[in-house]
C-alpha positions as CSV (number, residue, x, y, z in Angstrom):
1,X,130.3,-105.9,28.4
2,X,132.3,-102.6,29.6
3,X,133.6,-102.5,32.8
4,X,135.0,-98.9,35.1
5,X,138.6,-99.5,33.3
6,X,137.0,-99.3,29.3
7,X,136.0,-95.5,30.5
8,X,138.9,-93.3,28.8
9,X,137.7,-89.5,29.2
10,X,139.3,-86.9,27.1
11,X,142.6,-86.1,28.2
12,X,141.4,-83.2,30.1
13,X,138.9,-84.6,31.8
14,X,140.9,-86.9,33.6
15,X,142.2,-84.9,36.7
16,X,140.3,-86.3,39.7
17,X,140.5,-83.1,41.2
18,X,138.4,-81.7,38.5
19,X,136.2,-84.0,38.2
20,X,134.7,-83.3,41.4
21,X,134.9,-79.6,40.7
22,X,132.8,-80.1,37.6
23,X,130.3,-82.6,39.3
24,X,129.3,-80.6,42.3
25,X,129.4,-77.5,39.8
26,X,126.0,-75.6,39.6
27,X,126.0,-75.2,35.9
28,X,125.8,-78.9,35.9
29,X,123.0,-78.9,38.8
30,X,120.9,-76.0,36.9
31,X,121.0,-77.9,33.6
32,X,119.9,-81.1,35.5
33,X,116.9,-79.0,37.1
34,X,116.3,-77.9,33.7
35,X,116.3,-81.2,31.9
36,X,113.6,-82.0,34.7
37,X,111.2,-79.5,34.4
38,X,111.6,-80.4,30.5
39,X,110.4,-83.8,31.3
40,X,107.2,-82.5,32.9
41,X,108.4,-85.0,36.2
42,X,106.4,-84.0,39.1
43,X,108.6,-83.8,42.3
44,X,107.5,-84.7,46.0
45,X,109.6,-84.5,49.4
46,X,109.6,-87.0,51.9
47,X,111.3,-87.0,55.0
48,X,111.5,-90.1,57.1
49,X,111.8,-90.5,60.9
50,X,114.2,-92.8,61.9
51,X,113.6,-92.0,65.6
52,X,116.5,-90.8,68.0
53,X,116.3,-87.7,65.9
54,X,117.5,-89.1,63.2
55,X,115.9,-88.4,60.2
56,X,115.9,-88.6,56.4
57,X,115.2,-86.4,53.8
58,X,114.5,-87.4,49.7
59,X,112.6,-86.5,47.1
60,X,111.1,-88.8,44.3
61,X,110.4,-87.6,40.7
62,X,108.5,-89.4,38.3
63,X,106.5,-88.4,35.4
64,X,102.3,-87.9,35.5
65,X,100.5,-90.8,33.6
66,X,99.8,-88.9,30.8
67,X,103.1,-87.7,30.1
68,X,105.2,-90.8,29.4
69,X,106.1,-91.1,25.8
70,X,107.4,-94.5,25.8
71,X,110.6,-93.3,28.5
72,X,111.1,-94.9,31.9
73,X,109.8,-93.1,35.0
74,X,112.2,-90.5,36.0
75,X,113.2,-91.5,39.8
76,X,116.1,-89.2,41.8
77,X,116.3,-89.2,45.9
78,X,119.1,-87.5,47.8
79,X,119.9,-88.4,51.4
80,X,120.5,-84.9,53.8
81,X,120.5,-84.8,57.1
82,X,118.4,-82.5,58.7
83,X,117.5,-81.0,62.2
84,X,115.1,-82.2,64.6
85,X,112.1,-80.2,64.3
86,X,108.5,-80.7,63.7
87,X,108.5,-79.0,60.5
88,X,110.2,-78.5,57.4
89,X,110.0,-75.6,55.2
């Protein structure tokens, strides 16, 4: 079994500093977007009240019925604070 330690990245890649850079970078996020569409995933928003004006926002993706081709569902949701308001747009 690997473990975190058995990851070596190339020489290069092996700068904390840029590893952040490079995984907040919006090539990356655009090429993930991409890769989405691709998969013909169909993508909701949800946002959750958990009263005191806290709430939660996600989104779920997962692929239509017809469109599965033997893969697992594609599933992604992001945490994000946002305001207290009745709507979201």
């Amino acid at each position: 079994m690997l473990t975190a330690s058995d990851y070596r990245p190339p020489r290069l890649l092996r700068n904390p500093h840029l590893q952040s850079v490079l995984g907040s970078s919006s090539l990356r996020r655009r090429r993930g977007l991409r890769a989405l569409a691709a998969s013909g995933a169909i993508t909701t928003e949800h946002i959750l009240d958990g009263g005191n004006g806290a709430r939660l926002q996600g989104w779920h993706s997962h692929r239509s019925p017809g469109n599965r081709r033997g893969a697992p569902c594609c599933s992604c949701t992001a945490g994000k604070a946002v305001p207290n308001r009745a709507t979201c747009g």
